[in-house]
N, C-alpha and C positions, 0 to 999 in steps of 0.2 A: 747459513743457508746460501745456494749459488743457486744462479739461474738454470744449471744443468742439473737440477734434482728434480725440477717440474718445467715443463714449457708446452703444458697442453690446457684445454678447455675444460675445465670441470662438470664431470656426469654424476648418475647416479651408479653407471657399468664402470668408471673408474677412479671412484672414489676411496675404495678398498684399497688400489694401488696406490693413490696418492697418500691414503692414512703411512701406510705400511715403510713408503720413501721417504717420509719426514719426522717419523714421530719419537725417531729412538732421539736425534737430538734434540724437537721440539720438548722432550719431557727431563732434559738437563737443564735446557734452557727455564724452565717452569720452575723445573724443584729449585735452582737456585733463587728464586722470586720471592717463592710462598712459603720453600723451608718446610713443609708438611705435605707428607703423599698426597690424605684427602685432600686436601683445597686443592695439590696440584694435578689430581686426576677430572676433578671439576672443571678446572681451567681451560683442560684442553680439551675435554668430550664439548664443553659449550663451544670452543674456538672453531672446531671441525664441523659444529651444528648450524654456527654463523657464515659462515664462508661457503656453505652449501647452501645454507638460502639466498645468498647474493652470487652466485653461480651464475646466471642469466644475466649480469652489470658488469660483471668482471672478465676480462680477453685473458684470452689462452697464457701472454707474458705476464699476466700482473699479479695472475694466481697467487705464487709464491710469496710476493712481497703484500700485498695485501693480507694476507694470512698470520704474514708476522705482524702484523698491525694491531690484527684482533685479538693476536694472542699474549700481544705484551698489554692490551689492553684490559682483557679478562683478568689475568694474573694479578694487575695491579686492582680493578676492582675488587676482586676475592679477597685480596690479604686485607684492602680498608675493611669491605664487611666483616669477615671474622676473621679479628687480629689476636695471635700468638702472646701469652704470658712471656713477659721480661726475660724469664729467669728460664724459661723453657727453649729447649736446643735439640736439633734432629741431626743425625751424622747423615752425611753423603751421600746419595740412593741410586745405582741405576735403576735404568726401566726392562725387568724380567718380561717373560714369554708368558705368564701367567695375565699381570698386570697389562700386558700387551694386547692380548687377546679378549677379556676383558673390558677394553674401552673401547674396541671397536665392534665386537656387539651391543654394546650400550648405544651406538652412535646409530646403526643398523637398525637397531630395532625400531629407536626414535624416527628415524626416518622412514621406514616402512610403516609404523604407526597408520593408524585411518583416520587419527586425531591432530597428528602434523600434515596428513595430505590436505586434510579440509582444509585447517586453517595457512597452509600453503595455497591453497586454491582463493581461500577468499581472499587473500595480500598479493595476489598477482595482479598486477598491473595489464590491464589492453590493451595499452599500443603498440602499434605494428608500427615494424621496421622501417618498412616504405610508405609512408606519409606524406601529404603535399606540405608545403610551407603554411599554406592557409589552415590545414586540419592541425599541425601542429601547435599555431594560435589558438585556435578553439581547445584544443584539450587540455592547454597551459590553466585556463579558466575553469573549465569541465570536465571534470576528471572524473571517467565513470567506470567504476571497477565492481567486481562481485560482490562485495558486500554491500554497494549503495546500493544494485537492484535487488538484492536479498532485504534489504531493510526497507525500501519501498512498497515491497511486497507485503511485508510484514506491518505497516505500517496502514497500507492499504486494505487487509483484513481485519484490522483491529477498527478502522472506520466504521467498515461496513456492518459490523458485529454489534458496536454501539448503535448506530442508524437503526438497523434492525430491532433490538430490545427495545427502544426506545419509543417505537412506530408500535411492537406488537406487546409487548408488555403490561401496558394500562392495559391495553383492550383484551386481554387473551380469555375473558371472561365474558364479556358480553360482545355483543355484536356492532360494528360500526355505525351500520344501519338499522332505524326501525323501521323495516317496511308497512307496519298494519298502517304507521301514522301518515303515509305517503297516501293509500288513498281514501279517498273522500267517501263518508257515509251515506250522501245523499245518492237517490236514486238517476239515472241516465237521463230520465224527462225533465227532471229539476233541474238538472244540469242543463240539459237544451237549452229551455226557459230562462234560466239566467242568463245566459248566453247570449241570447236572439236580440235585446237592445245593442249589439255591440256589433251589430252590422249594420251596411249602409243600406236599410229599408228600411219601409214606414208598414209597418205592420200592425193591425188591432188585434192583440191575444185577450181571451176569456179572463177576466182577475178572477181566481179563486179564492177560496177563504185564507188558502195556506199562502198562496202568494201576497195578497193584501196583510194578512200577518206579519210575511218576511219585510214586506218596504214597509212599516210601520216601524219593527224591530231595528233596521238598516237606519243608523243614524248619518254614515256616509254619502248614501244614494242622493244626488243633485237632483233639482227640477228637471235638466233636458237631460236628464239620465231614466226617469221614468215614465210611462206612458198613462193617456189621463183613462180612468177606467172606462171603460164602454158601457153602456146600455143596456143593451143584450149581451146574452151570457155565451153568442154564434160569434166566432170568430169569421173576419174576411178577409180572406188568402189574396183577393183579386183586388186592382182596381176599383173604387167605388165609383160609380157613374153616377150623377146627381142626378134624383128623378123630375121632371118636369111636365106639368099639365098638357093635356092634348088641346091644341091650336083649336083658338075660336072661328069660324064660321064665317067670316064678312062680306058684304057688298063690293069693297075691293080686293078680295083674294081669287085667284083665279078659282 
């Protein structure tokens, strides 16, 4: 291979061009390697598959010689994984129009695939060209490509999924709340009544029988917590005014 058989940038528009310039020798090159078609048809449908995914790393001159890189590279892995019987021998082979045509719709098809674009899309790399020196820092540490927000994503649903069952699952039978137990049986005036010590007046309420019951019952209730019972069964809202006798009569009163 010479420089003057590629000295362009690799596309996906001409990539059929470039198979088509190199491959009647790249597949001499091959079969002399691996000595057997199939592996050597392997060899190079992978080498043409690698060399287009690193298409975007590689400048327009280096095309060519990086290609031979991979493809002496592939060749020699193939023949370690499956290595040829001692005694077994292939004669000499060009590469026909049949077998031509052939590997590079194999290589086509792979690439038009919706299952090489994904997973070409999750391994593409974001950085942009023109970067500051500072953002180039940061990305050296944080490298943030398609599949870490794809798995964050994913990662972040599967949180939220457990949270959930976990929060609604016990419960999905009964209710969190019991409201009957929230309110109280007694009646609104009972309620007043309990109450009414727990303000800052001095008030004399009527003791009833049920109330005298209740502070009897009430093992908690303190001395200055309850009121001493009254006399009469009149309660006095007001002021008591002490009543005092009408003034006696005397020799020295005007």
């Amino acid at each position: 291979m010479s420089e003057e058989l590629w000295n362009e940038k690799l596309t996906r528009e001409n990539l059929k061009d470039f198979y088509m310039s190199t491959v009647t020798m790249v597949y001499s090159s091959v079969f002399g390697i691996t000595k057997e078609p199939t592996r050597c048809e392997r060899a190079i449908v992978k080498s043409y598959l690698d060399i287009y995914a690193k298409r975007a790393n590689i400048p327009a001159e280096r095309v060519i010689y990086d290609f031979g890189d991979i493809l002496l590279e592939n060749a020699k892995a193939i023949v370690a994984e499956y290595p040829l019987p001692a005694n077994l021998s292939f004669e000499e082979r060009s590469l026909d129009e049949y077998t031509r045509n052939s590997m590079i719709e194999k290589i086509l098809a792979k690439i038009d695939s919706k299952s090489y674009k994904m997973a070409e899309f999750i391994s593409t790399d974001v950085k942009k060209t023109k970067r500051t020196k500072q953002l180039n820092k940061v990305s050296s540490f944080f490298q943030v490509t398609p599949l870490l927000v794809l798995e964050v994503l994913i990662l972040a649903g599967i949180v939220w999924f457990v949270a959930y069952v976990a929060v609604t699952f016990p419960y999905r039978n009964t209710p969190l709340i019991r409201e009957r137990n929230i309110f109280e049986k007694s009646s609104i005036q009972q309620q007043y009544i309990a109450a009414l010590p727990f303000y800052p007046i001095k008030l004399r309420l009527p003791v009833t029988q049920g109330a005298a019951q209740q502070q009897q019952n009430a093992p908690d209730i303190t001395a200055t917590e309850t009121t001493p019972p009254s006399e009469t069964t009149e309660s006095v809202l007001a002021p008591v005014i002490n009543q005092t006798t009408e003034p006696v009569i005397s020799a020295t009163s005007g």
